[in-house]
N, C-alpha and C positions, 0 to 999 in steps of 0.2 A: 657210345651211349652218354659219356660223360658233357663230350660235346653240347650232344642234340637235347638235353637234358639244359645243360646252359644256355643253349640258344632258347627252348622255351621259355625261360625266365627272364631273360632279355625283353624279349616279346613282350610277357606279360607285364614286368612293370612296364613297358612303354604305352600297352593299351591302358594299363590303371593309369597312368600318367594323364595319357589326352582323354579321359572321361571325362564329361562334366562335372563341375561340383555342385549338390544341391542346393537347386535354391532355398535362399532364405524366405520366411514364411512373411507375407506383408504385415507391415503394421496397422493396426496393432491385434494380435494372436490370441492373447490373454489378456487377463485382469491388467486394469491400468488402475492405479493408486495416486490418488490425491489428497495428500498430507496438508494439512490446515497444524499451522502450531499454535493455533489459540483454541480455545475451548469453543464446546456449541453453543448451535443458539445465537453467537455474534456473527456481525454485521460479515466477516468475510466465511464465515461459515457457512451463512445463508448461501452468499453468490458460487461459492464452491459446489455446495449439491445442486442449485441451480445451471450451473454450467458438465455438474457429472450429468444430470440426466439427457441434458441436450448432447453430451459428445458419447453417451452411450446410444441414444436413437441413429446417432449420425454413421458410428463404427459398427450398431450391432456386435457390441462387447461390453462387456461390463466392467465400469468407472465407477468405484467405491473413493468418498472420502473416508479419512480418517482422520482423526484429532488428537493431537501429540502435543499438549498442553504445558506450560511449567516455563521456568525459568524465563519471563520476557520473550518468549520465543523460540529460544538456545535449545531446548532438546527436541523439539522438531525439527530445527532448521540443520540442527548437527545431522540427524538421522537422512535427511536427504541431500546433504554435502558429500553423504558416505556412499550414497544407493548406487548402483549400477549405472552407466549413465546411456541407458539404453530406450528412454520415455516410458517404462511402465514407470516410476514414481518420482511426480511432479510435486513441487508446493506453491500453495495457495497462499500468499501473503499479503500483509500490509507495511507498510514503511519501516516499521519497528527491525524487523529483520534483517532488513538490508542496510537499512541508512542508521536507524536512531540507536542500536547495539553499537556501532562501529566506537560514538561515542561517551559511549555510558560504562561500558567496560573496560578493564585493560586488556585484558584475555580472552576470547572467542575459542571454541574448539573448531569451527571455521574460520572460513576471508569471506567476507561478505562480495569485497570486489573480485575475488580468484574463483571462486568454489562454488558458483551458479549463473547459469546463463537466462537472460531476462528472453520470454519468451512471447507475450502477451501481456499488456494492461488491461484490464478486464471492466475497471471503472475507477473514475477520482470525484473526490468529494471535495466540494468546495466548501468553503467555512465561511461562516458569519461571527462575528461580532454583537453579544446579547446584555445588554445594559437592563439594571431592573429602572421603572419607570422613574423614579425619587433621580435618577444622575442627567442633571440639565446640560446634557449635549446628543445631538443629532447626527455627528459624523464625525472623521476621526480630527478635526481640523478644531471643531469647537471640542474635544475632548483634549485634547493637546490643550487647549488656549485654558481648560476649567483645571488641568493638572497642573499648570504652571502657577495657576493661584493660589489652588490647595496640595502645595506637594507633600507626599506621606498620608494626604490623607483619600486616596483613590485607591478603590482595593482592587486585585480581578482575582478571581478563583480559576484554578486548573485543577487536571487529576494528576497531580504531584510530579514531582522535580525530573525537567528531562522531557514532561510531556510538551506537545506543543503549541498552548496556549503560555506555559512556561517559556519554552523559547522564544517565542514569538514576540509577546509582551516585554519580557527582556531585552531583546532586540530593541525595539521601541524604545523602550527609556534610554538606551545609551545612544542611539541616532539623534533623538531628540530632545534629550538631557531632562528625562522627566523622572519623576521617584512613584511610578505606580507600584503600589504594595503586594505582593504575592501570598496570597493564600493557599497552600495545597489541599486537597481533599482525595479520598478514597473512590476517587473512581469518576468517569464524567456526573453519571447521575447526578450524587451528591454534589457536583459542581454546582449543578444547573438550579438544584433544590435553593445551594447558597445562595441563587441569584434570584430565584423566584420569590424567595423570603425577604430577602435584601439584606442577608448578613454580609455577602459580596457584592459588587458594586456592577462587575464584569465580566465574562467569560469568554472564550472560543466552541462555538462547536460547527458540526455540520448541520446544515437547515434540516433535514430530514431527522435528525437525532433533537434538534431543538425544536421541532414543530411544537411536542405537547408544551413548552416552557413558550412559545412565541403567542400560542392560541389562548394560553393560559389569563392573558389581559395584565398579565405581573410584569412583564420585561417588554421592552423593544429590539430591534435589530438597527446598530445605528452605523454596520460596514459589512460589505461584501467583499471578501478576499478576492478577490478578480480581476479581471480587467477589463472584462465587458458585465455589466447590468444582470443579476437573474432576473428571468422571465418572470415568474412565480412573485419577487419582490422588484418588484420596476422602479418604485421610488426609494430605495435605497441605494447610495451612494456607492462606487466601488473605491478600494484602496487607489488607487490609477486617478481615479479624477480628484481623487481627495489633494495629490500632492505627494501619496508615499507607496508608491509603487511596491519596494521592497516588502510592503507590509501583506505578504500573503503563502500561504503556507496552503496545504492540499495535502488529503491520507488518498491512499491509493490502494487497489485490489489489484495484484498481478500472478502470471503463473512462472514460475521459475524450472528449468532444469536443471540437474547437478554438471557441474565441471567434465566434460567430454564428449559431451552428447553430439553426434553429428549431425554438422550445418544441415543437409540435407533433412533431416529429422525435426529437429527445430523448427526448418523452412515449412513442413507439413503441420505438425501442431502448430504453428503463429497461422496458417491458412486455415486449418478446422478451427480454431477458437476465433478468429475472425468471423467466420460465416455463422457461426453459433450467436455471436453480438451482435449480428447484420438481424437475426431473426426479430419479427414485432414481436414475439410474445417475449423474448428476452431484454431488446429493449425497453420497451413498457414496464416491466416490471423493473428495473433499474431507475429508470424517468420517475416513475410513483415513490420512489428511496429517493429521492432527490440526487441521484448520480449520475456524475455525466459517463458516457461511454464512449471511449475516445479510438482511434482507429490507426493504432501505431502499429510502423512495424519495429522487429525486435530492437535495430539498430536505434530507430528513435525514441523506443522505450530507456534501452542504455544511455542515452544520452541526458533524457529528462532525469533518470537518476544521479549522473552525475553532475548534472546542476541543483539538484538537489542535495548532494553532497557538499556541495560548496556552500550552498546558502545554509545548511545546518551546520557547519563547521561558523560560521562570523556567528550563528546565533548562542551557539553553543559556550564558544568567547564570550562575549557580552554578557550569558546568567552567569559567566565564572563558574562554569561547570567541570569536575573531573572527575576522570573514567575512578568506575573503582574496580 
């Protein structure tokens, strides 16, 4: 009995053994979560619930943002460093979290380059160049030539130290040896206010964010960060044909996962948020923000970031900036 008693358990682990294992349930089963670490209402909030409602029609699952606000970023982007790295929780970012933390602080409670995988650019925003009408130059070539005559006394306004009208213009004066003056302010608004009044001379923003300051008849646009022509502004000149290439910077909207997510998974979300920016009603509505929507995949997203890494790193230099 002893035996036949051991041979049935034999047996039966070998039948438990060759059962199948259950399959796993496809993606995605539940709630998928989209962490935005900026507050509502802004610019990548928008395109965030904009892109929840289109990958919930598409999954037939329900895709909540959430907004995990504070610290420049940091406590959102910590919290999805941390999350499972399974795609229910993704973030929604702009540059700030990736690139411009890396160096403004000493300390992250993340790696910006170890602890998220770029999964999708969602949209980039190109920048103009917004002069109030009193500054007699038209492109960056006659502003170069009016800085050299009046140095010290050419102002530009940013939303304070770090931002990137700050680098950017920084950058500028030490390529081209010129002493444009920096003004910080609390926020782009108030940038654009300074420039519409003409207590500042200059500014960076995105066309779509300067539209009310460009319509306004107070400023001009007298550079396109780009290298080809906007549509929208034909006769403005881009950086590229001006002579200074280097001089162009772009905020970006992307979706990121946390550190281990499988290729395979990734590969599926970079295909469903692809075919969600292929749609007209999402493109249009991006087109109408003045954003381009660009059709990268992940590997060419990583890569734009770290050439963007590099070029904030020389600009970074040049305002003689350090982390604190």
């Amino acid at each position: 009995m002893t035996r036949r008693a051991a041979l049935f358990a034999v047996l039966a682990c070998l039948l438990g053994a060759a059962s199948p294992v259950p399959a796993q349930p496809a993606f995605p089963h539940k709630t998928v979560t989209l962490i935005v670490p900026l507050a509502a209402g802004g610019g990548t909030d928008i395109v965030a619930r904009k892109l929840a409602v289109a990958l919930q029609t598409m999954w037939g699952q329900t895709v909540v943002v959430e907004n995990v606000a504070g610290a420049s970023s940091i406590i959102g982007a910590q919290r999805v460093a941390r999350a499972a790295p399974d795609g229910y929780t993704l973030m929604v970012t702009t540059n700030g979290a990736i690139v411009g933390n890396r160096f403004l602080f000493k300390s992250l409670p993340y790696d910006p380059e170890r602890d998220f995988i770029p999964v999708a650019q969602l949209a980039d925003i190109e920048m103009v160049v917004l002069a109030h009408n009193s500054v007699p130059a038209n492109n960056l070539k006659e502003l170069v030539a009016l800085a050299r005559r009046e140095p010290g006394k050419i102002t530009y306004a940013s939303y304070g130290n770090g931002s990137q009208p700050h680098l950017l213009f920084e950058l500028f004066n030490a390529r081209e040896k010129l002493e444009l003056v920096h003004v910080p302010y609390k926020g782009l608004g108030p940038a654009l206010t300074a420039v519409m009044a003409g207590e500042s001379m200059l500014t960076l923003t995105g066309r779509g964010t300067g539209e009310p300051a460009i319509r306004s008849g107070k400023t001009k646009v007298i550079n396109y960060n780009s290298d080809a022509r906007d549509p929208v502004l034909p006769d403005v000149p881009t950086s590229k044909e001006m002579g200074y290439p280097y001089f162009k910077v772009a905020t970006w909207h992307g979706v990121f996962a946390p550190r281990g997510t499988p290729p395979e998974l990734i590969a599926k979300l970079s295909a469903d948020i692809l075919a969600v920016m292929r749609q007209p009603e999402f493109r249009d509505d991006m087109l109408k923000r003045a954003y381009g929507v660009p059709n990268r995949t992940p590997e060419q997203f990583a890569a734009a970031i770290a050439e963007e890494v590099r070029a904030t790193g020389e600009m970074v230099k040049a305002a003689g900036l350090k982390p604190e």
